[in-house]
N, C-alpha and C positions, 0 to 999 in steps of 0.2 A: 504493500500500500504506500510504504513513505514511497519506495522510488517510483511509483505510477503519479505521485505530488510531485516530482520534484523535476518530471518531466513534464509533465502539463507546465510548473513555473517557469522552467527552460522557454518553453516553445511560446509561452504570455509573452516574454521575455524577450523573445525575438520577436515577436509583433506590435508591441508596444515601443519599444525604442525606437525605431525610424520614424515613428510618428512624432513621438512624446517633444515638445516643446523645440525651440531653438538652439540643435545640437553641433558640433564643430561640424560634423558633413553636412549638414542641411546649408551652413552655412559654404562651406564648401561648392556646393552642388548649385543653389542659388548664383554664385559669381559666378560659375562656368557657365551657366544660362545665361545670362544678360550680357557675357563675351558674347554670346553667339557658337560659341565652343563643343559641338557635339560630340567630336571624339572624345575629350575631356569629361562632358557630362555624362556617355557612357563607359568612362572608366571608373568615377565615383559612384553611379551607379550601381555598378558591378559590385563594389563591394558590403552589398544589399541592405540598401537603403529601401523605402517604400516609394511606387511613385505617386503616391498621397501623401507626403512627409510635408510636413509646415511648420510656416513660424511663427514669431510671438503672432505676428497680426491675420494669423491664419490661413496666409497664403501658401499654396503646393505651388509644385514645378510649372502645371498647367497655367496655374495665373502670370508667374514670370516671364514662362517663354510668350507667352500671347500676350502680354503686357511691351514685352520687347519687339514682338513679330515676329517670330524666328521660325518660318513653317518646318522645316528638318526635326526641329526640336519639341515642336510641338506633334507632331505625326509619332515620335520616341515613344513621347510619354503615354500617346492615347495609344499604341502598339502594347504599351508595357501595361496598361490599366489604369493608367489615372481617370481620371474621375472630369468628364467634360461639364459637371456641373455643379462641381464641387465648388463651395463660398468661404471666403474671407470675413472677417470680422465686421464689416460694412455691407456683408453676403453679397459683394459681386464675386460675379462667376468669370472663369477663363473671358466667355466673350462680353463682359465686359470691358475687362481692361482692350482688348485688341479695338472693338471699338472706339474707345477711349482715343485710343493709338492711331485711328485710320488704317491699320495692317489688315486690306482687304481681303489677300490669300489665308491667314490665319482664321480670318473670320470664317469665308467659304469651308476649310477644313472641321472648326466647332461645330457649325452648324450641319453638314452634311455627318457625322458621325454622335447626332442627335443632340447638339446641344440646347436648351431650351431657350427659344428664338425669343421669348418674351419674360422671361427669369426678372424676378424683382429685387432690388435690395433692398437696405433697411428704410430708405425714402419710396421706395414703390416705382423706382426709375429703371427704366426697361432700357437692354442694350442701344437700342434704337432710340430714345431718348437722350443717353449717354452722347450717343453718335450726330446727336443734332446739335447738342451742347458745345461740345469739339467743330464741329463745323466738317463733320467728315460725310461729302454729301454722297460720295460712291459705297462707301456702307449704308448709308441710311436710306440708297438706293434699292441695294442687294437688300438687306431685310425688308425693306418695303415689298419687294418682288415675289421675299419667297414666306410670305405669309404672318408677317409684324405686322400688328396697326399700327397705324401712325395716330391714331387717336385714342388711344391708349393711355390715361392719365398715372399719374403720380399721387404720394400720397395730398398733396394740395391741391389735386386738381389740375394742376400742369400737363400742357400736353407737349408734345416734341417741338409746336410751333410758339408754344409759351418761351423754351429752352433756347430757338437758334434767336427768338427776338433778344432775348437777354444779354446775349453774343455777340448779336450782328452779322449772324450769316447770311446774310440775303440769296443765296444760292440753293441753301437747305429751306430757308423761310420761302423761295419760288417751286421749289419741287412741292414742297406738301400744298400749297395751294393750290398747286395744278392737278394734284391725286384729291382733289376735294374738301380737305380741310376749311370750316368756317374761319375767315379773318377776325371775325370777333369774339372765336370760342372764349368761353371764360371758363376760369377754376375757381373752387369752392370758394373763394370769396370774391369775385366777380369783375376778377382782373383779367383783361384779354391780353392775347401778346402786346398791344401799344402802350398797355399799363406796365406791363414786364421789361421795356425797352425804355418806358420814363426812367420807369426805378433805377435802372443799368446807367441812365445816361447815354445810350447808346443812338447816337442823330442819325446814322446811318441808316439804325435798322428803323427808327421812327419815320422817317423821310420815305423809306420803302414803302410801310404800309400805310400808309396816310395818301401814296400815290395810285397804293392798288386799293384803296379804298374804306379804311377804316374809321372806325367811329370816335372822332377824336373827341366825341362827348361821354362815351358811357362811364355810367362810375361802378364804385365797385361797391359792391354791398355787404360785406361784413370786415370787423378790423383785422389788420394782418401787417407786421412788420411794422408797426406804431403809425401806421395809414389807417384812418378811421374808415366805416363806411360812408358811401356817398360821393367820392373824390373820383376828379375825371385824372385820364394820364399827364394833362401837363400839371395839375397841383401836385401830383408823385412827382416830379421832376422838380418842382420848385422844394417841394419838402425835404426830397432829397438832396438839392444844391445839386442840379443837373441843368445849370444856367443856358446852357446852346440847346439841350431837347424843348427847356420850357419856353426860350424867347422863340423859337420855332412854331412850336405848339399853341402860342398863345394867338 
């Protein structure tokens, strides 16, 4: 009996250390990922690590490499079993971060070996969101193609067109309008993207849709971010000290 224990602890033993917390090869193994280094990352590999091993902030190989771009390395890890939908401490997944990144071949790779095209994090922001916010309009393309809403909110009610106003992507802000998006969608407190582009400061993207047509009256109906309800976009821009959106606006 002790030795039928003492092999069972063995064997915990080796399954729990590759995982367990931020160990000198995790740490290891992580550099030679974000080199780009695959013969390296399967040499530390090899001397069997898990390919679900993470660190303090819960991220595995898969989030590194697709954080970097690295299709090679990321093709490795899903070869070897990691986990295409495995979450960090923020619960974004692999194709989060690659979105993040604009790394559109990594992207095509998560999602064709099932990773989930609409995965939330702990804000309720979907890769596609993510990908609006970065301004990366040829991802935001591809998941729009292959079955992402684009209207698909967050946990505020944000949608991907709330995100690229905030930014200023007018490239990403012209694709979802043209897939249908309303210019004046609003979120749960009754900001459209031109209220989300006061806020930002952002004259680019205000000038954008104020040309394709927005309602530079609506207000927003409940408080949020010490904007009471009632307040149209250019008072967000005055509030906020966003002087070029508001004398614009006004």
């Amino acid at each position: 009996m002790e030795e039928i224990l003492k092999k069972c602890f063995s064997t915990l033993l080796l399954f729990l250390v590759p995982l367990f917390l931020f160990s000198d090869i995790v740490k290891d193994l992580f550099q030679a990922i974000k080199k780009g280094n695959l013969k390296e990352v399967q040499i530390i590999f090899s001397r069997g690590i898990s390919a679900d091993a993470y660190d303090q902030y819960g991220k595995r190989p898969l989030h590194v490499a697709s954080d970097y771009g690295y299709p090679d390395i990321v093709n490795f890890f899903i070869e070897k079993g990691g986990n295409v939908n495995s979450k960090d401490k923020n619960e974004w997944t692999p194709l989060h971060y690659a979105c993040a990144g604009g790394h559109l071949k990594v992207v095509e790779i998560l999602v064709k070996n099932g990773a989930e095209i609409e995965a939330e994090d702990i804000s309720g922001t979907t890769p596609l969101a993510v990908a609006a916010y970065k301004g990366k309009l040829k991802v935001v393309q591809y998941l729009a193609e292959n079955g992402a809403s684009i209207e698909k909110v967050d946990r505020m009610g944000d949608t991907p067109l709330h995100h690229a106003a905030y930014k200023g992507h007018t490239n990403v802000m012209d694709f979802l309008l043209e897939k249908g998006l309303n210019i004046d969608v609003t979120n749960f407190y009754g900001w459209t993207p031109l209220h989300r582009a006061a806020y930002g400061g952002n004259l680019v993207a205000a000038k954008f849709l104020i040309k394709r047509g927005a309602n530079k009256y609506a207000k927003t109906t409940a408080y949020l971010k010490k904007i009471p309800a009632g307040v149209i976009p250019r008072d967000i821009a005055l509030i906020n000290r966003k002087m070029e959106v508001f004398n614009f606006l006004f």
